[in-house]
CHARMM internal coordinates of N, CA and C (Angstrom, degrees):
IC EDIT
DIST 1 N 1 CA 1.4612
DIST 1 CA 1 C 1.5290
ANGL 1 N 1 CA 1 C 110.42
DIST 1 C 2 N 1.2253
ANGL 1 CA 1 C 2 N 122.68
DIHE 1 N 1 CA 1 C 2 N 173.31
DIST 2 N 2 CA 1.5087
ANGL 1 C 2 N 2 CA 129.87
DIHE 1 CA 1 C 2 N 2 CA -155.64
DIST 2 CA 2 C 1.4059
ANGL 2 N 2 CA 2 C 87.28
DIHE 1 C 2 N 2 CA 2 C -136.39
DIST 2 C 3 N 1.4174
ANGL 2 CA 2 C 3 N 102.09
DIHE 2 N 2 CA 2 C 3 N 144.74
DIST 3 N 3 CA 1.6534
ANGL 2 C 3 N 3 CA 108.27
DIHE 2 CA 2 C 3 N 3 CA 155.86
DIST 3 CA 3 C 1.6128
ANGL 3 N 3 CA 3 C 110.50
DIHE 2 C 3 N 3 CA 3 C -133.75
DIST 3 C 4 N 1.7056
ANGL 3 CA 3 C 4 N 76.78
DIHE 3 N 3 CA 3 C 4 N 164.77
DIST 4 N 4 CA 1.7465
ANGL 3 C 4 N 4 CA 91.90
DIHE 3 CA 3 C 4 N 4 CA -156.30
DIST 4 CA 4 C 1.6050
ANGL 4 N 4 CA 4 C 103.01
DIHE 3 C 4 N 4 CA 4 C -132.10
DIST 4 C 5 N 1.4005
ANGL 4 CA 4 C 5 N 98.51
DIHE 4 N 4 CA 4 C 5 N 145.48
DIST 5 N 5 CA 1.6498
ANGL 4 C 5 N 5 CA 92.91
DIHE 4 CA 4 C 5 N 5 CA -149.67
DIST 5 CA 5 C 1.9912
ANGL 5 N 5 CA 5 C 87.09
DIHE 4 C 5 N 5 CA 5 C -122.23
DIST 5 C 6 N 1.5154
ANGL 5 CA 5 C 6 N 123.28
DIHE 5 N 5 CA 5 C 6 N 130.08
DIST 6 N 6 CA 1.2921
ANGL 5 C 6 N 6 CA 95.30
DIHE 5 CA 5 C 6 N 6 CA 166.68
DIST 6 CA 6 C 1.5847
ANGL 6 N 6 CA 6 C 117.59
DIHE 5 C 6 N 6 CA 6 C -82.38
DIST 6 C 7 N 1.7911
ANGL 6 CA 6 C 7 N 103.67
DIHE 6 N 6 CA 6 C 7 N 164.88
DIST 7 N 7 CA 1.1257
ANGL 6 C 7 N 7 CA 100.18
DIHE 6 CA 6 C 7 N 7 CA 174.40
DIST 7 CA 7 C 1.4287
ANGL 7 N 7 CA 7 C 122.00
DIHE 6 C 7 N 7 CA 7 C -86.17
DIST 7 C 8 N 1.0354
ANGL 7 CA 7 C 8 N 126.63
DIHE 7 N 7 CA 7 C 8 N -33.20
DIST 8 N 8 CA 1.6529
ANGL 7 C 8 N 8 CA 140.25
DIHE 7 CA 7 C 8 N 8 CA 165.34
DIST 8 CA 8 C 1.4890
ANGL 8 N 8 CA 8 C 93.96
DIHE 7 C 8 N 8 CA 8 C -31.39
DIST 8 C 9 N 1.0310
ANGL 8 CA 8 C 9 N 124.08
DIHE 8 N 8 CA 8 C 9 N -112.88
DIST 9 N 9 CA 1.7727
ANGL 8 C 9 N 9 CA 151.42
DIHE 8 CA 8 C 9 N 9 CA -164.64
DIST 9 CA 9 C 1.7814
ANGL 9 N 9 CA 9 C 105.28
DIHE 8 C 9 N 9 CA 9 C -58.23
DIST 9 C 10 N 1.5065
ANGL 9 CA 9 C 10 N 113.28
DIHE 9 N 9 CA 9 C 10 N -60.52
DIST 10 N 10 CA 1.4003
ANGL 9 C 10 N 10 CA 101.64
DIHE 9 CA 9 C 10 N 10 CA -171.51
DIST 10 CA 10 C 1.5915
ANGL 10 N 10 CA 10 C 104.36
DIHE 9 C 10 N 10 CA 10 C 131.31
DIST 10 C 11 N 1.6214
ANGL 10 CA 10 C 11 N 111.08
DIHE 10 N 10 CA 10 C 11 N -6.30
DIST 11 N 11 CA 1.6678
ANGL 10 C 11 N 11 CA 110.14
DIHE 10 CA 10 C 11 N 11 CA -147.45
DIST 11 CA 11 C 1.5187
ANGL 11 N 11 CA 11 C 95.47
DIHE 10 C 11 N 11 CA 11 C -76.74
DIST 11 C 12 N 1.1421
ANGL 11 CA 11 C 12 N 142.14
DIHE 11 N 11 CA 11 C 12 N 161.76
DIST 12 N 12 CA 1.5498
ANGL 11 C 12 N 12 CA 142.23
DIHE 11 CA 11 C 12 N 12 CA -174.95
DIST 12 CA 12 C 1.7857
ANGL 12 N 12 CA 12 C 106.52
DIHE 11 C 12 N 12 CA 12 C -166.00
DIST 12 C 13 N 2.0272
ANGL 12 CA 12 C 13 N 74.14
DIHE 12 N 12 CA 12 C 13 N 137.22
DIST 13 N 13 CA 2.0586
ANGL 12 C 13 N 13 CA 87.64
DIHE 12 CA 12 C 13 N 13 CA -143.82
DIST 13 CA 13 C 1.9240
ANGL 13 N 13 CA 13 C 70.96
DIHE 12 C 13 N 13 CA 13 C -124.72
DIST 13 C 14 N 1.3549
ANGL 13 CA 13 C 14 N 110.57
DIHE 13 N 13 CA 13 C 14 N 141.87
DIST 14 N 14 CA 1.7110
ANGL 13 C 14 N 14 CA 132.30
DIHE 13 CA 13 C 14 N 14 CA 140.28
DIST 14 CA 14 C 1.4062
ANGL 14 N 14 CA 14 C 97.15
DIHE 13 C 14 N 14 CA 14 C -69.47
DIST 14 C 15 N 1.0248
ANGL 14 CA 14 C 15 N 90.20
DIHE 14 N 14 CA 14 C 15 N 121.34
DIST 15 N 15 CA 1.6564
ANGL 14 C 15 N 15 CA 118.39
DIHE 14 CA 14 C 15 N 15 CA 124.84
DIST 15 CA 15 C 1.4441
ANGL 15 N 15 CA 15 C 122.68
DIHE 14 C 15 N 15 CA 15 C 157.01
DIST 15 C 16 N 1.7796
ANGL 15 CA 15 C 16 N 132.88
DIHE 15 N 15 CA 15 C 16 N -158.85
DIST 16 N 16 CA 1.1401
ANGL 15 C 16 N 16 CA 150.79
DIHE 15 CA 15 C 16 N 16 CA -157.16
DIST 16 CA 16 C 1.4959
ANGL 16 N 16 CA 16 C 105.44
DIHE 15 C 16 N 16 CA 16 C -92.11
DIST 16 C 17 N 1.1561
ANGL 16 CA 16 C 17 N 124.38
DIHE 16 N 16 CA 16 C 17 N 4.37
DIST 17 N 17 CA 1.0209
ANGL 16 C 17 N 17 CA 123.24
DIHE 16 CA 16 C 17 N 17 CA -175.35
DIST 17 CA 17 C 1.5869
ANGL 17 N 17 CA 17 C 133.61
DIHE 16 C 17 N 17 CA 17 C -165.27
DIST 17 C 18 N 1.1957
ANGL 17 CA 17 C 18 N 145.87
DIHE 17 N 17 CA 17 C 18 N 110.33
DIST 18 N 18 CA 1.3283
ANGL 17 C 18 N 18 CA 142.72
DIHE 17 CA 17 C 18 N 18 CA -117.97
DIST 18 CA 18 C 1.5022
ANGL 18 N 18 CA 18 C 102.54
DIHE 17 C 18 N 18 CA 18 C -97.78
DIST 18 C 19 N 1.6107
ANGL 18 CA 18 C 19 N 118.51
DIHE 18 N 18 CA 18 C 19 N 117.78
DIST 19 N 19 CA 1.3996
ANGL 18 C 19 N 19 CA 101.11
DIHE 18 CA 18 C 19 N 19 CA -157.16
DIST 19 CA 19 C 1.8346
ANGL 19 N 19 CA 19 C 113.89
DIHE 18 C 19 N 19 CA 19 C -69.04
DIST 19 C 20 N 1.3171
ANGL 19 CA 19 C 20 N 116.43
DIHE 19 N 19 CA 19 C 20 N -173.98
DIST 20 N 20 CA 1.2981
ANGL 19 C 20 N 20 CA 98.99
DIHE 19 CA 19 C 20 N 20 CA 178.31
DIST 20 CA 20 C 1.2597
ANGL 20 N 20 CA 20 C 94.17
DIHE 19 C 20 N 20 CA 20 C -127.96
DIST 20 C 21 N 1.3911
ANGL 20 CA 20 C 21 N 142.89
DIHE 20 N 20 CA 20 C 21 N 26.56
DIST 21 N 21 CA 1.4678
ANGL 20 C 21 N 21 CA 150.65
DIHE 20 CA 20 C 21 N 21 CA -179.78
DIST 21 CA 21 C 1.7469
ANGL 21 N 21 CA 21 C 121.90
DIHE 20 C 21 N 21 CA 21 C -149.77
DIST 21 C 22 N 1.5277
ANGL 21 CA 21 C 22 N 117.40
DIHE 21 N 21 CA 21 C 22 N 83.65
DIST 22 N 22 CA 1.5692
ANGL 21 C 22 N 22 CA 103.18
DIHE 21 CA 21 C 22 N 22 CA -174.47
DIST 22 CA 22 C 1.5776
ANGL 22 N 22 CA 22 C 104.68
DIHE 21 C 22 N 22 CA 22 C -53.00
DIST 22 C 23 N 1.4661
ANGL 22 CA 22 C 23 N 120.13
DIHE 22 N 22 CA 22 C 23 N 129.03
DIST 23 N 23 CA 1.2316
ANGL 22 C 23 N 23 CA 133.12
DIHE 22 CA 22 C 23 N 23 CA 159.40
DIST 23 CA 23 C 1.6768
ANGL 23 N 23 CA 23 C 120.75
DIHE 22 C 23 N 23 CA 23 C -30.67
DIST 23 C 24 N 1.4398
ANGL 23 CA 23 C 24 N 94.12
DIHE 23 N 23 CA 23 C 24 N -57.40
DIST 24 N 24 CA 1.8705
ANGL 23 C 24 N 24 CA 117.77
DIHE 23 CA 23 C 24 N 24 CA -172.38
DIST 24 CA 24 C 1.4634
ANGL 24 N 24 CA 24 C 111.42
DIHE 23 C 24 N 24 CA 24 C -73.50
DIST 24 C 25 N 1.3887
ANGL 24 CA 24 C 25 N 100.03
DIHE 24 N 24 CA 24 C 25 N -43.40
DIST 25 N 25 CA 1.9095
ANGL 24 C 25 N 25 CA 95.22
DIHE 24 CA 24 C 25 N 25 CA -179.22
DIST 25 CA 25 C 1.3083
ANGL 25 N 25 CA 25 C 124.96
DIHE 24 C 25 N 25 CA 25 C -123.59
DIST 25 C 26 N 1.4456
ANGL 25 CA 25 C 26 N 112.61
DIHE 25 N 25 CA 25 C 26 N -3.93
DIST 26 N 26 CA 1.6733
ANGL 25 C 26 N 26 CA 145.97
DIHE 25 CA 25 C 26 N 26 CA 127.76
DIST 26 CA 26 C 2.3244
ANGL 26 N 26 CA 26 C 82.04
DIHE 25 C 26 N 26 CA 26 C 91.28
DIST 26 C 27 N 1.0606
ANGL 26 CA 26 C 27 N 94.01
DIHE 26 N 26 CA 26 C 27 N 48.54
DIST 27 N 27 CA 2.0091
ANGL 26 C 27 N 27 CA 121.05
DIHE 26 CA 26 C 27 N 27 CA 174.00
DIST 27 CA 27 C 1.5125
ANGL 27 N 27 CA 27 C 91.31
DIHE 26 C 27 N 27 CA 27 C -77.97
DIST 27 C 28 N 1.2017
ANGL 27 CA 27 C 28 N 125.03
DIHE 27 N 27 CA 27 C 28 N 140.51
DIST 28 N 28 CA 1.4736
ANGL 27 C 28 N 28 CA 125.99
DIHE 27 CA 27 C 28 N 28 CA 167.98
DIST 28 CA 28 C 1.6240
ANGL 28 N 28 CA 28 C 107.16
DIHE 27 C 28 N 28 CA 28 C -109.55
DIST 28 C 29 N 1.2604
ANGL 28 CA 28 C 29 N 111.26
DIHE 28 N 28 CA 28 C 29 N 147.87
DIST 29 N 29 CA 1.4895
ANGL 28 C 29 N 29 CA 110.21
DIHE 28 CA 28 C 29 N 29 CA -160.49
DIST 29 CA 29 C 1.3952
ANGL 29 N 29 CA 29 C 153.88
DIHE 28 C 29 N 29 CA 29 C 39.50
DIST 29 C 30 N 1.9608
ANGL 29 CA 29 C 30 N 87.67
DIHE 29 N 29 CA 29 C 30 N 24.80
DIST 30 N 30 CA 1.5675
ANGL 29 C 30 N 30 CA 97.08
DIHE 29 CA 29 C 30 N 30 CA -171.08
DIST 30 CA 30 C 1.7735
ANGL 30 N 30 CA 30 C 115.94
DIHE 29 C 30 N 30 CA 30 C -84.38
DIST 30 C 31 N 1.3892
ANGL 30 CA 30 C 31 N 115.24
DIHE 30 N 30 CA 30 C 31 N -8.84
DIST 31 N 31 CA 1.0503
ANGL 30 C 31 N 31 CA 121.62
DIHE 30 CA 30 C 31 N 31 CA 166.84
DIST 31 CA 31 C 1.9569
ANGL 31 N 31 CA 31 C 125.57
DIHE 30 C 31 N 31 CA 31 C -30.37
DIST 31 C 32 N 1.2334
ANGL 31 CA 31 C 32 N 116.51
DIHE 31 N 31 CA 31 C 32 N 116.38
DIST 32 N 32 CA 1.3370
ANGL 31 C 32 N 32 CA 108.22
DIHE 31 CA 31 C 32 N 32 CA 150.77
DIST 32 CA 32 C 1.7374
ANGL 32 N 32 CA 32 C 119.96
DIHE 31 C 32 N 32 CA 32 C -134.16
DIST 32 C 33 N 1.3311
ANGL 32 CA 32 C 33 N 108.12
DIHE 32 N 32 CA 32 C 33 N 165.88
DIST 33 N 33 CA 1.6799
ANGL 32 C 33 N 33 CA 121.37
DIHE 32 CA 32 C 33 N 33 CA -168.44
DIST 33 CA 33 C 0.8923
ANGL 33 N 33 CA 33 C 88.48
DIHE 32 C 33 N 33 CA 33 C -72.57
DIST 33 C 34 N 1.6407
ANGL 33 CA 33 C 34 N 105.72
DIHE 33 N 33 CA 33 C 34 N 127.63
DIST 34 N 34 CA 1.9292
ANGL 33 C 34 N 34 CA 109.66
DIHE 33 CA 33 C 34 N 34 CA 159.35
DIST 34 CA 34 C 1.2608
ANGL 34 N 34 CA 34 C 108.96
DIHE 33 C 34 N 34 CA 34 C -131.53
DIST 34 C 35 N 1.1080
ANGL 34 CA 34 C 35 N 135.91
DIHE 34 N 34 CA 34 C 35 N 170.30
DIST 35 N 35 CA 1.4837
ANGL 34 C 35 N 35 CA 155.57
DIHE 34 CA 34 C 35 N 35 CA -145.00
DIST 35 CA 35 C 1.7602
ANGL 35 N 35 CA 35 C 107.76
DIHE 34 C 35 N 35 CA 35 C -86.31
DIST 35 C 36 N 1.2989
ANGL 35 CA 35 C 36 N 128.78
DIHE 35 N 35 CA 35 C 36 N 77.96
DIST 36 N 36 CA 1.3324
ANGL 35 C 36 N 36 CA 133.97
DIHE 35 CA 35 C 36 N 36 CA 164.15
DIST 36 CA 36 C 1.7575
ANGL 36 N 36 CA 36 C 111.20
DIHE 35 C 36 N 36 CA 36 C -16.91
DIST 36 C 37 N 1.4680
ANGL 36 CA 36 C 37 N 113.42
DIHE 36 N 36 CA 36 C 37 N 111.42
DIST 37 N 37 CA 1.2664
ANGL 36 C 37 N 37 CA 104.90
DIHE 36 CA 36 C 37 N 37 CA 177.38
DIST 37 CA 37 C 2.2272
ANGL 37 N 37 CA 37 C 109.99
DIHE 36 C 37 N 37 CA 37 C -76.82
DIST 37 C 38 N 0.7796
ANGL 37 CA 37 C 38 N 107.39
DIHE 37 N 37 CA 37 C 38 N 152.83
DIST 38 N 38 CA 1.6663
ANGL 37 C 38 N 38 CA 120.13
DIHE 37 CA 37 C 38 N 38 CA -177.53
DIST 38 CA 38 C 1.4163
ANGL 38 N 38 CA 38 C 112.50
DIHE 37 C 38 N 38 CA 38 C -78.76
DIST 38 C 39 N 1.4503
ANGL 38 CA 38 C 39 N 100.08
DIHE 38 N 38 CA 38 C 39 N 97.54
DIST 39 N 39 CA 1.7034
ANGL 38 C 39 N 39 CA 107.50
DIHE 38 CA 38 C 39 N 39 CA 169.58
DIST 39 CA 39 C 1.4436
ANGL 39 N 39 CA 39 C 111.74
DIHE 38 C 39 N 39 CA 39 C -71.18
DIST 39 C 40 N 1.4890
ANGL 39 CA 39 C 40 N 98.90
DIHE 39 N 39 CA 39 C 40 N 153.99
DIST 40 N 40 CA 1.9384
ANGL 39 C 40 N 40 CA 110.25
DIHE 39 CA 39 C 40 N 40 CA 177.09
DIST 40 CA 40 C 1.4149
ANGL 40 N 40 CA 40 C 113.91
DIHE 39 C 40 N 40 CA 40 C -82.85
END
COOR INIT
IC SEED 1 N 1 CA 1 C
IC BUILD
């Protein structure tokens, strides 16, 4: 899975698909792909 971080606010959501609504500051298309940190 991918995570997606907005750019507005900062808020960052998992998953398969890039949302098209930040939850927190409710920005439309502020989403971008950022770099999955590596679980143990």
């Amino acid at each position: 899975m991918a995570v997606f971080k907005c750019k507005k606010c900062g808020y960052t959501k998992e998953g398969r698909c890039k949302p098209k609504k930040c939850p927190e500051c409710n920005e439309q298309n502020s989403f971008e792909k950022v770099e999955s940190e590596k679980r143990k």
